[in-house]
Backbone bond lengths (Angstrom), bond angles and torsions (degrees), N, CA, C in turn:
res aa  C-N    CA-C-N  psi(-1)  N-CA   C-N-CA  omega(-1)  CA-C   N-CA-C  phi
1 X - - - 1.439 - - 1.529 108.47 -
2 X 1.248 104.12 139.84 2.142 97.96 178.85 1.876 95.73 -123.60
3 X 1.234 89.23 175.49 1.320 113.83 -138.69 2.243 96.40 -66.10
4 X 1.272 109.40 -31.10 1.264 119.94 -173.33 1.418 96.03 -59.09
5 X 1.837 127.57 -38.19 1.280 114.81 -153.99 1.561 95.66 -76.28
6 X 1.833 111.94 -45.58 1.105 106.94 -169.88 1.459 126.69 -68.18
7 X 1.203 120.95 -12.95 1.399 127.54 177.93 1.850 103.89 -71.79
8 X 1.417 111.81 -33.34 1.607 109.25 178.45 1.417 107.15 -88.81
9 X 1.453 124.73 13.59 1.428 105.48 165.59 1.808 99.01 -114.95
10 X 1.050 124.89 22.93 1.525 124.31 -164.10 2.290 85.64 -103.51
11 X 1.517 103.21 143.55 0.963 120.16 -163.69 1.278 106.29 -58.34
12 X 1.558 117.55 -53.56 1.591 144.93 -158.65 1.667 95.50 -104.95
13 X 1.200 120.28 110.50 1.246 118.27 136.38 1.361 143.85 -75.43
14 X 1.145 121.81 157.33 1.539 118.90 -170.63 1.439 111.64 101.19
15 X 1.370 117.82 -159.82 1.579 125.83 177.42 1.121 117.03 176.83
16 X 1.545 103.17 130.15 1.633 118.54 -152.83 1.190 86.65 -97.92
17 X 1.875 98.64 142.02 1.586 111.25 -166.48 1.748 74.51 -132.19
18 X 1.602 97.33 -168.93 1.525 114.37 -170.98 1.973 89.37 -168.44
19 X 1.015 109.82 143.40 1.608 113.91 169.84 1.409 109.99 -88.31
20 X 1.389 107.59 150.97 1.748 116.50 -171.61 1.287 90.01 -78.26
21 X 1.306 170.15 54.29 1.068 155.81 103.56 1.610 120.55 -69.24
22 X 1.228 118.88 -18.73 1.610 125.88 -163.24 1.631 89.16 -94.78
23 X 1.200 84.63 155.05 1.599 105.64 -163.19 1.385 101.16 -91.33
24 X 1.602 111.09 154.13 1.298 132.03 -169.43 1.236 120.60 -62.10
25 X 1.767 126.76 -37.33 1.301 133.04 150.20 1.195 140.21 -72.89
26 X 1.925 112.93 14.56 0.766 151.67 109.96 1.754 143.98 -11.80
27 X 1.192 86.78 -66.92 1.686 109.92 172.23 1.225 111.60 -95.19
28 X 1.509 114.50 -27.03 1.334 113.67 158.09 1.180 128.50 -38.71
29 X 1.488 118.60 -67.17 1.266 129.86 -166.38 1.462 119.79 -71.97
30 X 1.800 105.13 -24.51 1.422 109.62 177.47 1.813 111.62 -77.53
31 X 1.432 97.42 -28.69 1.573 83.43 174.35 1.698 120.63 -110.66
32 X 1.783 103.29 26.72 1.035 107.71 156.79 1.924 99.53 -89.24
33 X 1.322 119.21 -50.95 1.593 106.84 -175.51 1.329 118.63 -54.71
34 X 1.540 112.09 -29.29 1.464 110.70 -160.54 1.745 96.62 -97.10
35 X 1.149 122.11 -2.59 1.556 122.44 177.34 1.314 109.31 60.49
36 X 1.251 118.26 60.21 1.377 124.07 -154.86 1.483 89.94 -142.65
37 X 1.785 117.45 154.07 1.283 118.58 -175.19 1.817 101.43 -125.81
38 X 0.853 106.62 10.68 1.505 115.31 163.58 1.519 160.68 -164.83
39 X 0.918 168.65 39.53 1.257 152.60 -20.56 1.741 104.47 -166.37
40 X 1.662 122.17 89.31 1.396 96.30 162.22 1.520 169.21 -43.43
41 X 0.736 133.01 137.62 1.778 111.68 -147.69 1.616 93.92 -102.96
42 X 1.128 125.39 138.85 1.497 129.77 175.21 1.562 116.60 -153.73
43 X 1.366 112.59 124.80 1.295 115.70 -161.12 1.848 99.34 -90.56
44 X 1.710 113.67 -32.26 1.302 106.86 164.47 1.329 153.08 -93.04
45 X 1.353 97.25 29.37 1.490 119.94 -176.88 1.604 118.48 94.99
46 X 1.295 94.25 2.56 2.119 106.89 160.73 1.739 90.85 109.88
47 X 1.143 114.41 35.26 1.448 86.94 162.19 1.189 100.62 -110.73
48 X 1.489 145.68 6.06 1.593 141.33 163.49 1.243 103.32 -120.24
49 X 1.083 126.46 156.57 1.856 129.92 145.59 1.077 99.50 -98.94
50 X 1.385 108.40 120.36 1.627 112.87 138.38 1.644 120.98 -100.89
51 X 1.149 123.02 53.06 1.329 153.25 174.33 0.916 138.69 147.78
52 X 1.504 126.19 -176.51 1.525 113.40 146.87 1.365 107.11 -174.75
53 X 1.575 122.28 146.81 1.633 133.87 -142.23 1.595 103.11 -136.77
54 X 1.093 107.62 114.71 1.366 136.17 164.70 1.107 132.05 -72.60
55 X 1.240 134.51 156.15 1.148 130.51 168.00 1.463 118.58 -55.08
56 X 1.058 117.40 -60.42 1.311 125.45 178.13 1.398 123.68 -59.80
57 X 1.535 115.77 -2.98 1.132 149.51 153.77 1.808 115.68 -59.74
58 X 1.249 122.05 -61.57 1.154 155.60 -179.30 2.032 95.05 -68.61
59 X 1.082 125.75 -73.60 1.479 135.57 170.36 1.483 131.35 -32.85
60 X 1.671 108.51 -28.33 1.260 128.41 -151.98 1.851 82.42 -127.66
61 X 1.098 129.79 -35.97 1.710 132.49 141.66 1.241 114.26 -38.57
62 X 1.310 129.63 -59.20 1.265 125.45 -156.11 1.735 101.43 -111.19
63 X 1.295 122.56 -5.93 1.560 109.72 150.05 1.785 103.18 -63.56
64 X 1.173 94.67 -71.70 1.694 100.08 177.47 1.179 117.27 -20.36
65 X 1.028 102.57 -107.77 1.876 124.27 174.26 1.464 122.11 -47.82
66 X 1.353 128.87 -36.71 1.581 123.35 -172.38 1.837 105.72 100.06
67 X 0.915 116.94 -167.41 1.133 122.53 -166.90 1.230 108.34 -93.40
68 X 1.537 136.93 -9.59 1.813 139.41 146.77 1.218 100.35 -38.72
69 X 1.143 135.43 -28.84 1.811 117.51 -170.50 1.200 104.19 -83.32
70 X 1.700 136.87 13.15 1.352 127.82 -171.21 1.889 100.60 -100.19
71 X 1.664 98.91 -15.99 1.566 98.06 167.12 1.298 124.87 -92.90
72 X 1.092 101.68 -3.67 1.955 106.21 166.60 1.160 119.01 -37.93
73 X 1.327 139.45 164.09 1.453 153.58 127.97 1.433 93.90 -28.67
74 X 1.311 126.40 153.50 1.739 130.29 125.84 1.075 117.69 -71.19
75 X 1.306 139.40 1.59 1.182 123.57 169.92 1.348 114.79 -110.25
76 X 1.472 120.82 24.19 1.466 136.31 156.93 1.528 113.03 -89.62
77 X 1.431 110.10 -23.22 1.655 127.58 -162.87 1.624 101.54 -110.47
78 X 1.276 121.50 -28.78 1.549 112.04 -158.54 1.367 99.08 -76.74
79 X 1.488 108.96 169.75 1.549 134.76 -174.48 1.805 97.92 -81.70
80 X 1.010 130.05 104.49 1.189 129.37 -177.28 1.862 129.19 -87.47
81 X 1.310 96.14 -32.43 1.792 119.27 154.48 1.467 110.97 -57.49
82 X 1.014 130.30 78.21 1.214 116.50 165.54 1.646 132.61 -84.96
83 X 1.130 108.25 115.12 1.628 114.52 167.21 1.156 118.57 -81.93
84 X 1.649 122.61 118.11 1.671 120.28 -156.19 1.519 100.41 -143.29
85 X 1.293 103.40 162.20 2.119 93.42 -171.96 1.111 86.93 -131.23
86 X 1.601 133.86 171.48 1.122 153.04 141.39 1.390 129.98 -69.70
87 X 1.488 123.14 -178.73 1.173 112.03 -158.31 1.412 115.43 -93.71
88 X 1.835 103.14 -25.43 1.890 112.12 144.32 1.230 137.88 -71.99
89 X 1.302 113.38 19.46 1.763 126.44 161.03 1.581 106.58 -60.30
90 X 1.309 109.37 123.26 1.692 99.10 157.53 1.671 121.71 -88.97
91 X 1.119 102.68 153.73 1.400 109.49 -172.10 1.772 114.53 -60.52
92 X 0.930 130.01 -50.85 1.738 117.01 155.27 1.714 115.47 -42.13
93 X 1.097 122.54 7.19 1.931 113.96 -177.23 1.892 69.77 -120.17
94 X 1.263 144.00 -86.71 1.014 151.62 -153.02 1.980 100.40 -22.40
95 X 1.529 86.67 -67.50 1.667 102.27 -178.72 1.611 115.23 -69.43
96 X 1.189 112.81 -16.80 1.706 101.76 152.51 1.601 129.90 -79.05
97 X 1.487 95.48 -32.54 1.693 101.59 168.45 1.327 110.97 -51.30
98 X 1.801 106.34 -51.09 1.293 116.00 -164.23 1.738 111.93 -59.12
99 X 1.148 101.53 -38.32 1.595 108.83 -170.92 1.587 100.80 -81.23
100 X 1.242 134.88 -63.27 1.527 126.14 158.37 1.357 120.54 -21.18
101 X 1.270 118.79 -46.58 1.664 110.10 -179.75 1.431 112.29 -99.81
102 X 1.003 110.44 -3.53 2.075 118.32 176.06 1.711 103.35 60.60
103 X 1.342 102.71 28.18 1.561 99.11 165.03 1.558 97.19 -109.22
104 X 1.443 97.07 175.06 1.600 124.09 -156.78 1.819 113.10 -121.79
105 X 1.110 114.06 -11.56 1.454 145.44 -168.26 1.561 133.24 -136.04
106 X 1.356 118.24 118.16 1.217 97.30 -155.46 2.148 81.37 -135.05
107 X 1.266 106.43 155.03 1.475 116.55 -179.86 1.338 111.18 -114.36
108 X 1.581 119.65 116.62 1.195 125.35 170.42 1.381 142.26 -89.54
109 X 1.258 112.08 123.21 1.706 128.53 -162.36 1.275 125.64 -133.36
110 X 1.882 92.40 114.53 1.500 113.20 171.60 1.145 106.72 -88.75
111 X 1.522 109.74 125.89 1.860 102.01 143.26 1.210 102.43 63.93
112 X 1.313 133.96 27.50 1.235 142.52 -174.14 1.553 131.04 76.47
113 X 1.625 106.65 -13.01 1.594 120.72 171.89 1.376 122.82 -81.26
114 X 1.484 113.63 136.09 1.496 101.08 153.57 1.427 149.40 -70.89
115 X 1.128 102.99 82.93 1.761 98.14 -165.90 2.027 113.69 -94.70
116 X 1.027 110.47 32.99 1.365 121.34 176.03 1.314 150.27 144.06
117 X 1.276 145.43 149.05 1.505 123.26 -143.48 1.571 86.47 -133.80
118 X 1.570 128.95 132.19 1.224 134.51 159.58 1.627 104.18 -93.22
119 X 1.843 109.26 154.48 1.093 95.97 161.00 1.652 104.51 -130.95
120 X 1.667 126.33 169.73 1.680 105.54 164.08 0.686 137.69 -23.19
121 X 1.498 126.39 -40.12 1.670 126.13 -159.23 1.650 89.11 -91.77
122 X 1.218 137.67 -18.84 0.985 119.40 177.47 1.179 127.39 -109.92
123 X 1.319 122.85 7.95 1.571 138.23 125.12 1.422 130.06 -60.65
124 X 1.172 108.97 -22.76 1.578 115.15 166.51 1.230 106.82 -66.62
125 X 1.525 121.74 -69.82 1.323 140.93 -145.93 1.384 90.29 -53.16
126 X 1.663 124.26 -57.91 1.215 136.67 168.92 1.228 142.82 -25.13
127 X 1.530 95.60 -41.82 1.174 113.95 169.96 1.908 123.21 -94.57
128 X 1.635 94.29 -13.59 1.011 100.14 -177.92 1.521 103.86 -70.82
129 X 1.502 128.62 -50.67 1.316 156.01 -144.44 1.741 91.99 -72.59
130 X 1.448 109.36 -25.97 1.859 120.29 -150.77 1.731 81.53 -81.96
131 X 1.629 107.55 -46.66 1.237 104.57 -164.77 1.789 121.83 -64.33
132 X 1.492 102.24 -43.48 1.418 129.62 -173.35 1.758 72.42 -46.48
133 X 1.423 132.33 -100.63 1.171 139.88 -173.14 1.265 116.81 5.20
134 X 1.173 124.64 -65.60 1.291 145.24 -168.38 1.472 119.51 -70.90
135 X 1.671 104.35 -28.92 1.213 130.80 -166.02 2.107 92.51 -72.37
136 X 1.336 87.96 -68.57 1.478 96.22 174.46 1.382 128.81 -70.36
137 X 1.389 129.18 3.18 1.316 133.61 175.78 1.399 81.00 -92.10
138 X 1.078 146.57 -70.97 1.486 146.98 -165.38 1.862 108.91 -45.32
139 X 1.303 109.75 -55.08 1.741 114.17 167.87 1.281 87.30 -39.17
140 X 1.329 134.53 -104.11 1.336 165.93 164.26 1.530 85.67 32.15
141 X 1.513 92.95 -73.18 1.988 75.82 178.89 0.988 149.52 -136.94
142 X 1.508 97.80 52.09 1.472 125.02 171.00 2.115 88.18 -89.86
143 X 1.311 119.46 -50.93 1.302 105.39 161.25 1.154 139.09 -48.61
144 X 1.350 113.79 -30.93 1.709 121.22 175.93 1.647 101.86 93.29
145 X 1.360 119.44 42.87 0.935 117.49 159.57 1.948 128.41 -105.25
């Protein structure tokens, strides 16, 4: 499966950005409402990332620092390296990146735009769904159907 299919079976389109000026308890709270574990950072209204901040981002802040790091910028805190796939990535290269870099989130880029953010669970699911498929084309005809 590559990355275009899985982005059109994901519920929410688009991708919620936040500007590196907004504060860290900030992003907190939006991806505490939105149940979300990460949030791209975009200074031009989401058509680039110039980051993006995680929870575990935020956690590894506030072991550090204490709870002053919740008035930071995010763009003192965000992940600034970004590792990003395209929309012809298949999902086994995605989930090796993912597991090589021990991130959970990955930002997708055409042509230099951001047009969407995968995360594991939705490379799994993906991959899970690829298998189910396969699973039953194989029944299919070992039955002779």
């Amino acid at each position: 499966m590559i990355v275009s299919q899985i982005l059109k079976s994901k519920a929410v389109e688009g991708v919620l950005t936040l500007g590196s000026d907004a504060s860290v308890s900030e992003a907190a709270a939006i991806m505490s409402d939105r149940r979300i574990g990460t949030i791209v950072v975009s200074d031009d209204g989401g058509a680039t990332a110039a980051g993006i901040l995680s929870e575990r981002d935020i956690v590894r802040n506030l072991g550090q620092q204490g709870a002053g790091c919740l008035a930071e910028a995010v763009g003192r805190m965000m992940t600034t390296k970004l590792v990003t796939c395209g929309m012809g990535d298949t999902s086994d290269s995605i989930l090796g990146k993912m597991t090589e870099g021990r991130f959970r989130h990955m930002p997708v880029v055409e042509d230099g735009k951001l047009v969407g953010l995968i995360s594991i669970g939705d490379v799994v699911k993906a991959r899970l769904a690829e298998l189910a498929m396969e699973r039953d084309a194989l029944e299919g005809m070992v039955m002779g159907h």
